[in-house]
VEXDREN-2710 file (C-alpha; in Angstrom, 1 decimal):
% VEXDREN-2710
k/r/px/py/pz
1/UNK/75.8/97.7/72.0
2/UNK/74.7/98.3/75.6
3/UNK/77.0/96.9/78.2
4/UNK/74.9/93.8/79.6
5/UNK/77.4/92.8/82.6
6/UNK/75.9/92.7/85.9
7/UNK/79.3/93.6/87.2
8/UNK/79.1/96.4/89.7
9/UNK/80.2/100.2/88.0
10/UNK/81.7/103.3/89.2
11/UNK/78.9/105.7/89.5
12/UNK/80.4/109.2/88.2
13/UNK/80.6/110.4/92.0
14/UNK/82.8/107.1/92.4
15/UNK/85.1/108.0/89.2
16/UNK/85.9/111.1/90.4
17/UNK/86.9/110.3/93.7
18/UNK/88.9/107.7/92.5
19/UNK/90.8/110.3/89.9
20/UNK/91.3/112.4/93.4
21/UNK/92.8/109.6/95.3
22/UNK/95.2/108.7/91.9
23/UNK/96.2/112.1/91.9
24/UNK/97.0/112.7/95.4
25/UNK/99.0/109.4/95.2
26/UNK/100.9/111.1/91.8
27/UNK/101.2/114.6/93.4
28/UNK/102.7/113.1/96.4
29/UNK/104.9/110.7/94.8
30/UNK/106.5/113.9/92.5
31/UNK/106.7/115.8/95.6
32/UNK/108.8/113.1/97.7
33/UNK/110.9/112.5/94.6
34/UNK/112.1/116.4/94.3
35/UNK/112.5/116.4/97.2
36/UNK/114.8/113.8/97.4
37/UNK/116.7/115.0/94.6
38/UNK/117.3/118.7/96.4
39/UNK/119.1/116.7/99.0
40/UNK/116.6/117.3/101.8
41/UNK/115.4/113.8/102.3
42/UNK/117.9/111.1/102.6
43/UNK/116.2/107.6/102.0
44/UNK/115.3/104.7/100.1
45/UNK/112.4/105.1/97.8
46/UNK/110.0/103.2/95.4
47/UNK/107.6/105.1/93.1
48/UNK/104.5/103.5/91.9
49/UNK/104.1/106.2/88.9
50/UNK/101.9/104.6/86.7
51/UNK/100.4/102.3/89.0
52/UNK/98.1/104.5/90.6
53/UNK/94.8/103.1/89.6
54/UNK/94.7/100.4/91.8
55/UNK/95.1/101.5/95.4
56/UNK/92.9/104.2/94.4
57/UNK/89.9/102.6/93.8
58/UNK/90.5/100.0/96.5
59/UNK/90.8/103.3/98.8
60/UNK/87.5/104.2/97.9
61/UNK/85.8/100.8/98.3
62/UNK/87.1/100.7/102.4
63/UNK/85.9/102.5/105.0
64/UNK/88.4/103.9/108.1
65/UNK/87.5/100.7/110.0
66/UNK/89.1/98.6/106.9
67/UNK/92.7/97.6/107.2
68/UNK/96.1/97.2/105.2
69/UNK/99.1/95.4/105.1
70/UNK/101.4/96.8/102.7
71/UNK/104.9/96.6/102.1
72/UNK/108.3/98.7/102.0
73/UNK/107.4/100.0/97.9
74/UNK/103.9/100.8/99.8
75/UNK/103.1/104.4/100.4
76/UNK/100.8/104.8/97.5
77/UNK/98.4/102.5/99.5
78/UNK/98.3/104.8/102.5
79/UNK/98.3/107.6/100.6
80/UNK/95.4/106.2/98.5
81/UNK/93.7/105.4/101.9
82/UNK/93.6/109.0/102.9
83/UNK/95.9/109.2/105.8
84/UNK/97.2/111.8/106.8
85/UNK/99.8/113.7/105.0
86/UNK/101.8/115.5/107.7
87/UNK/102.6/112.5/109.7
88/UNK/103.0/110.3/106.8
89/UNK/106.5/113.6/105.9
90/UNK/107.6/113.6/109.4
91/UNK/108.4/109.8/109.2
92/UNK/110.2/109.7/106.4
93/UNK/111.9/112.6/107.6
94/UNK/112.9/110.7/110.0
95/UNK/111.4/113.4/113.0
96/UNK/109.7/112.8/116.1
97/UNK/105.7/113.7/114.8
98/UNK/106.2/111.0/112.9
99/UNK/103.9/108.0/112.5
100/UNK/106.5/105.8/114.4
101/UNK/108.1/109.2/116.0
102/UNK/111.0/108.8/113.3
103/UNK/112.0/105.2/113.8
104/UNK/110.1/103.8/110.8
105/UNK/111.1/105.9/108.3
106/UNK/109.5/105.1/104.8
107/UNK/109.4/101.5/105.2
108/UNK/108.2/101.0/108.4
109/UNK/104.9/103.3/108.0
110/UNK/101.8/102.9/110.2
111/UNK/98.4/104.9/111.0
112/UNK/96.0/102.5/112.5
113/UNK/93.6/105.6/113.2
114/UNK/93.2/104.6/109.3
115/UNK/93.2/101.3/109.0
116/UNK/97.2/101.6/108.1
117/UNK/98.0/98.6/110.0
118/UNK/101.6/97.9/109.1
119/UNK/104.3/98.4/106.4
120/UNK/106.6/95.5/105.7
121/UNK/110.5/95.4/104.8
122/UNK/110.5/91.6/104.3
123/UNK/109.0/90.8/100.8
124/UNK/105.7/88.1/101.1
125/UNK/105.2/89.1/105.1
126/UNK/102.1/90.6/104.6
127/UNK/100.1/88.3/103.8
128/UNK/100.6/86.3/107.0
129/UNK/100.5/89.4/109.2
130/UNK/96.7/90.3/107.5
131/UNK/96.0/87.2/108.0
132/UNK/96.6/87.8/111.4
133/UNK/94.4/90.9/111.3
134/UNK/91.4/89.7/109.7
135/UNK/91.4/86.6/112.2
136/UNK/90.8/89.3/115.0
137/UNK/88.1/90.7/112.7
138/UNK/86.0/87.4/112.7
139/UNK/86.7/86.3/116.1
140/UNK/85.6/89.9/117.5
141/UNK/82.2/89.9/115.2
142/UNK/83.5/92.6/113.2
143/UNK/82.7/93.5/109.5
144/UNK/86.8/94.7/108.6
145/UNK/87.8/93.7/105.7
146/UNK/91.7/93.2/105.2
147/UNK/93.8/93.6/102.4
148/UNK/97.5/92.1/101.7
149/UNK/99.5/93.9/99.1
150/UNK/102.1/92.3/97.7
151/UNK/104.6/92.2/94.1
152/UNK/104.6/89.6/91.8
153/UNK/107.8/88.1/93.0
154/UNK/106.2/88.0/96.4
155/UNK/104.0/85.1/94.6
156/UNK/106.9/82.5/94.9
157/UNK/107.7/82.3/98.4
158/UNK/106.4/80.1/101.0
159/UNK/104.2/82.9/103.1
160/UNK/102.1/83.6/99.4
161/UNK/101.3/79.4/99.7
162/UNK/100.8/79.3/104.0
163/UNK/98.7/82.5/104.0
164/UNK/96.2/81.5/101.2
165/UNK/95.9/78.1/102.1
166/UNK/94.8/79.1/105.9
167/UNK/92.9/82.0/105.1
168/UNK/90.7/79.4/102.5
169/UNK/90.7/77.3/104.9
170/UNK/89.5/79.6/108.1
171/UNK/87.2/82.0/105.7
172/UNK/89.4/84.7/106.6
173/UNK/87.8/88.0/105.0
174/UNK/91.2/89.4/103.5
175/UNK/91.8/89.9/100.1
176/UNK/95.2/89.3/98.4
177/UNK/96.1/91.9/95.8
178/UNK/99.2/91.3/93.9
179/UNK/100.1/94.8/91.9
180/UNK/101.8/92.7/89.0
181/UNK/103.9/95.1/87.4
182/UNK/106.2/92.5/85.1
183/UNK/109.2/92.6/87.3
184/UNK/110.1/91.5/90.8
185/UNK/112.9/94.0/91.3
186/UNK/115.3/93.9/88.4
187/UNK/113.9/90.4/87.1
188/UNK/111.4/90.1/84.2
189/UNK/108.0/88.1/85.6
190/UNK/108.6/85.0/83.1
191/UNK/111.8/84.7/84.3
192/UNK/111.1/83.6/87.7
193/UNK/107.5/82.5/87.8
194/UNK/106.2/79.3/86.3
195/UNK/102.6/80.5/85.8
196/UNK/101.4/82.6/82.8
197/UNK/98.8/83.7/86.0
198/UNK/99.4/84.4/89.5
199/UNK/95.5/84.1/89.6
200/UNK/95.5/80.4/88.8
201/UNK/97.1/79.7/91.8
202/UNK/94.0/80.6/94.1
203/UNK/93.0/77.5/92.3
204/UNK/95.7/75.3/94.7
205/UNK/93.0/76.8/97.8
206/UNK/89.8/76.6/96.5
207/UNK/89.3/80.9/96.4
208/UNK/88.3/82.5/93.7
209/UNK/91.0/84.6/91.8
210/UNK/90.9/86.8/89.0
211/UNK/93.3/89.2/86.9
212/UNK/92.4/92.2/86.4
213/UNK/93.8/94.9/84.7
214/UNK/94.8/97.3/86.9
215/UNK/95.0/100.1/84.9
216/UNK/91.3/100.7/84.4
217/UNK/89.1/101.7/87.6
218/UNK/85.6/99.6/86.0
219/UNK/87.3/96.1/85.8
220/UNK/89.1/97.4/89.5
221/UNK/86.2/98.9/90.7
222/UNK/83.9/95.5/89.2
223/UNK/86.2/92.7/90.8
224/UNK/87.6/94.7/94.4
225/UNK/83.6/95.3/95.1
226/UNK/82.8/91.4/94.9
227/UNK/85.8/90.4/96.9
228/UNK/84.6/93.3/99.6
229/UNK/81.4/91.6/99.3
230/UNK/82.5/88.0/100.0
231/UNK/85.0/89.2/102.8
232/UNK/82.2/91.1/104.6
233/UNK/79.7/88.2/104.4
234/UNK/82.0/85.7/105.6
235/UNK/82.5/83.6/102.5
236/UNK/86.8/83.9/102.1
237/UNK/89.0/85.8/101.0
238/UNK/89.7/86.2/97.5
239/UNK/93.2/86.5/95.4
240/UNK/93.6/89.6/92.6
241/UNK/96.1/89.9/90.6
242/UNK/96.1/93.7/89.1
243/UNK/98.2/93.9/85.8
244/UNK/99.6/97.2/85.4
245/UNK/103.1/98.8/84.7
246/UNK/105.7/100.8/86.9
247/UNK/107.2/104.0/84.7
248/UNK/110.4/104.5/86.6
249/UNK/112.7/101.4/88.2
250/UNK/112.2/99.4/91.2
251/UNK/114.2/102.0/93.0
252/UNK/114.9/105.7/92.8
253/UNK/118.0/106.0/90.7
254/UNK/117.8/102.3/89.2
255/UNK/118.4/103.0/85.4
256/UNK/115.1/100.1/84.4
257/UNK/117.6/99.0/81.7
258/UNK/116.2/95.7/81.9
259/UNK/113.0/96.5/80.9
260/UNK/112.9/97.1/76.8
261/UNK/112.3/100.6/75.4
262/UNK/109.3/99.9/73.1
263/UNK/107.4/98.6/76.6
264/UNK/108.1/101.1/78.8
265/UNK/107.2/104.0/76.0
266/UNK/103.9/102.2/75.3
267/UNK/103.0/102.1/79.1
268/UNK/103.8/105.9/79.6
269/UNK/101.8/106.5/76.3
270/UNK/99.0/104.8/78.0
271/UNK/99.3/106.8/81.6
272/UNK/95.4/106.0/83.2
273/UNK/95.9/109.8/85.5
274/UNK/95.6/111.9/82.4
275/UNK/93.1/109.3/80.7
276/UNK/90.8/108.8/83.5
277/UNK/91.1/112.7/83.6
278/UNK/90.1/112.9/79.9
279/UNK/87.0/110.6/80.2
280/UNK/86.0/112.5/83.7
281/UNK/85.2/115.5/81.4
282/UNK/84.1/113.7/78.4
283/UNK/81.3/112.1/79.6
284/UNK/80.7/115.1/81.8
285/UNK/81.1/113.9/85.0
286/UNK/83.5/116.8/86.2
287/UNK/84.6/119.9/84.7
288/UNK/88.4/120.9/84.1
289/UNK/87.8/124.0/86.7
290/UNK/86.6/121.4/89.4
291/UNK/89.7/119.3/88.2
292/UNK/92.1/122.2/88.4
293/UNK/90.8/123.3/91.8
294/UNK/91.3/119.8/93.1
295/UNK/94.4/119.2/92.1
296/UNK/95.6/122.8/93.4
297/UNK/93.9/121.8/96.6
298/UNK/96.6/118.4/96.8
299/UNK/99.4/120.4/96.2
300/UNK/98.6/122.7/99.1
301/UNK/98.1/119.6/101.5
302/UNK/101.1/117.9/100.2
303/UNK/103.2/121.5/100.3
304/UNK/102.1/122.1/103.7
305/UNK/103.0/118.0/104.8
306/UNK/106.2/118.6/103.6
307/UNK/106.7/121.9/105.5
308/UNK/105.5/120.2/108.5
309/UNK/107.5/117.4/108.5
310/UNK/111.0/119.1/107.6
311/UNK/110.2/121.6/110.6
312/UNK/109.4/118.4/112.7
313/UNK/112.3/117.7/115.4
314/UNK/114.5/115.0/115.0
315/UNK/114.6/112.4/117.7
316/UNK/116.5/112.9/120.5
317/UNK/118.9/110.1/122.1
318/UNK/116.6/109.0/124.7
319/UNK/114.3/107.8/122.2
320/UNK/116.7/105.5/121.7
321/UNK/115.6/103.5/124.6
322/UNK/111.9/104.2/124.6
323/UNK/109.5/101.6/122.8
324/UNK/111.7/98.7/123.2
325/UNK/110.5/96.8/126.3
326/UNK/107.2/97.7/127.9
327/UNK/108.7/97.8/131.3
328/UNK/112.8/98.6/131.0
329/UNK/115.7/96.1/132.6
330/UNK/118.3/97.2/134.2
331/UNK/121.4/95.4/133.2
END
């Protein structure tokens, strides 16, 4: 039976875009991990294998002028965004072409030439930050939308309440989207949350909220497209909660024993990359040379990122003292 949903749908152009953006997230997030492992980057990392669909397709539904607030286990959102690659290597290199000139490092990212506004190391903060952001949005006229990322265990801390209550109740156009991968760090999601649905909670602030799974770019592609919709016309912001399911642990080199065997197997079983891939040349909206010349074209941007940002220089003392104070003290 035909699908009768008025829902918006992923043209075939869309689909295929989105696949790009999901790969370049999954090529770049096998890259940094080698790398890590050959000892040439020292740093804390958090891969969102498996998770891919959803910053991709939200990628695709903003424009440059569109902003995020992500968080430390973030750079799949940037990278889904399409910043830049060699910046995005020299910081968490640590070197001085760096988006933060090497002070960031991988938590601390930041391109607002992209609408990379800021990356958090305090779990909940960005939600009040983009609140922040999309305040300056509808006090300047504009049409930005913003979006606050944030995990699941994120949900149960006081900014989570403040920032949705005020942004319902100022019409802020951000949109709250909760990647909930079943685990805030090392602890199962029905452990420590009291709600079978973080969604029901937009209820509390009279905003629409939905779960979604996350895993499949038409239900992400129908719901992220209204909430764009609402944000842009100046009705609120909206509150999505994207189920989906992270294949390694919440940090490189964390063993995910918590997390039972069957589940995890089942997820990886499932992987949307090579599914999405699948249906792309199924129903003949891209052929597996296009796909192949694609993907070789990532690896060479990724290859050539990481070359530039090794060869980057590392900071030099004085940088010690620069972007500190606009105008320096003497002691």
């Amino acid at each position: 039976m035909a699908d009768q949903s008025n829902a918006p749908k992923p043209g075939p152009d869309a689909l295929v875009d989105i696949y790009r953006r999901m790969l370049r997230v999954e090529r770049n997030d096998d890259a940094i991990r080698k790398t890590i492992r050959r000892g040439r980057l020292t740093m804390p990392y958090y891969s969102a294998r498996g998770q891919e669909v959803i910053p991709a397709t939200i990628g695709h539904l903003l424009n440059d002028e569109d902003q995020i607030c992500t968080i430390y286990r973030g750079i799949q959102d940037m990278v889904a965004k399409d910043m830049p690659l060699r910046p995005l290597w020299a910081e968490i290199a640590g070197r001085v072409d760096g988006t933060c000139k090497g002070k960031g490092g991988p938590m601390h990212l930041t391109y607002p030439e992209m609408g990379v506004m800021v990356t958090t190391g305090i779990v909940g903060s960005s939600m009040p930050i983009a609140n922040g952001l999309a305040w300056a949005a509808q006090m300047d006229g504009s049409s930005r939308v913003v979006v606050a990322f944030f995990g699941d265990g994120a949900s149960n801390i006081g900014a989570f309440h403040e920032s949705l209550n005020l942004a319902s109740l100022w019409k802020l156009p951000v949109i709250f989207v909760c990647p909930n991968n079943g685990y805030g760090e090392h602890t199962a999601y029905d452990v420590a949350t009291s709600v079978d649905k973080i969604s029901t909670r937009a209820i509390s602030y009279g905003m629409p909220g939905f779960t979604v799974d996350g895993n499949d770019p038409d239900d992400m592609y129908a719901h992220m497209a209204v909430a764009i919709e609402r944000a842009r016309a100046g009705e609120g912001p909206t509150l999505l909660e994207c189920k989906t399911f992270r294949f390694l642990g919440h940090v490189l080199g964390d063993d995910d024993f918590y997390i039972p065997k069957e589940v995890k197997e089942a997820a990886i079983a499932s992987d949307p990359l090579p599914a999405l891939r699948a249906r792309l040349i199924a129903e003949g909206h891209a052929s597996e040379e296009l796909l192949a010349a694609m993907q070789a074209d990532l690896e060479a941007e990724i290859a050539d990122a990481e070359a530039f940002g090794m060869a980057s220089p590392l900071p030099s003392v004085d940088e010690l003292r620069r972007d500190v104070f606009a105008e320096e003290i003497a002691a």
